[in-house]
N, C-alpha and C positions, 0 to 999 in steps of 0.2 A: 126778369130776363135782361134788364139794361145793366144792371150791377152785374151780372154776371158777364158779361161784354167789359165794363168797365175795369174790374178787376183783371181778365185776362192782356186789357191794355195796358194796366200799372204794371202788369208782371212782363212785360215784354219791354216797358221804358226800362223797369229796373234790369232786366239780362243785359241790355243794349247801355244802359249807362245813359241813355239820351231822352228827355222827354219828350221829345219829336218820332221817336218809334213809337214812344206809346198813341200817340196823336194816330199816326199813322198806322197802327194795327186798327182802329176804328175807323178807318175808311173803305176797311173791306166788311164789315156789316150793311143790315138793312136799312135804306135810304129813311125809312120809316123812324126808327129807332135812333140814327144816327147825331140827329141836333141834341135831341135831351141826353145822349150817352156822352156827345163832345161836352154838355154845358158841365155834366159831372165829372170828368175828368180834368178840367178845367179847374175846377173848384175842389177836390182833392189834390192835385198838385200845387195850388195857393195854400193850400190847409198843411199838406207835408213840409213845404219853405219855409212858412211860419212857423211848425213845429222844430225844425231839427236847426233853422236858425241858419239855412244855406240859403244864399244871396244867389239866388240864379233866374229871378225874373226873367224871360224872356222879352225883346225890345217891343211885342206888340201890349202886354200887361206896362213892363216903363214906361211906354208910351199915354195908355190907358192912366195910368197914377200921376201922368205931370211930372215923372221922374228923367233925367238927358241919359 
């Protein structure tokens, strides 16, 4: 059930162009489900930067890495 939450939130960053919609289409799920669904989105959107080689950290991950 989480993956299926979480995919519906990658495919809402990707329509939107912003990785902040996708964040934000999981905040309308169950409060229950929502920590372990944010940590996977989370860690797929690390996973897709690393892969396609786009530099778009957000400044709380910068932050997180020691990076200014």
């Amino acid at each position: 059930m989480i993956r299926r939450h979480v995919l519906a939130a990658v495919d809402a960053g990707v329509a939107a162009g912003d990785d902040d919609a996708a964040r934000a289409a999981l905040r309308r799920i169950d409060w229950i489900l929502r920590g372990q669904a944010r940590r996977r989105l989370e860690h797929a959107l690390i996973e897709a930067a690393l892969a396609t080689g786009v530099g778009v950290l957000d400044a709380r991950l910068q932050g997180a890495l020691g990076h200014p």
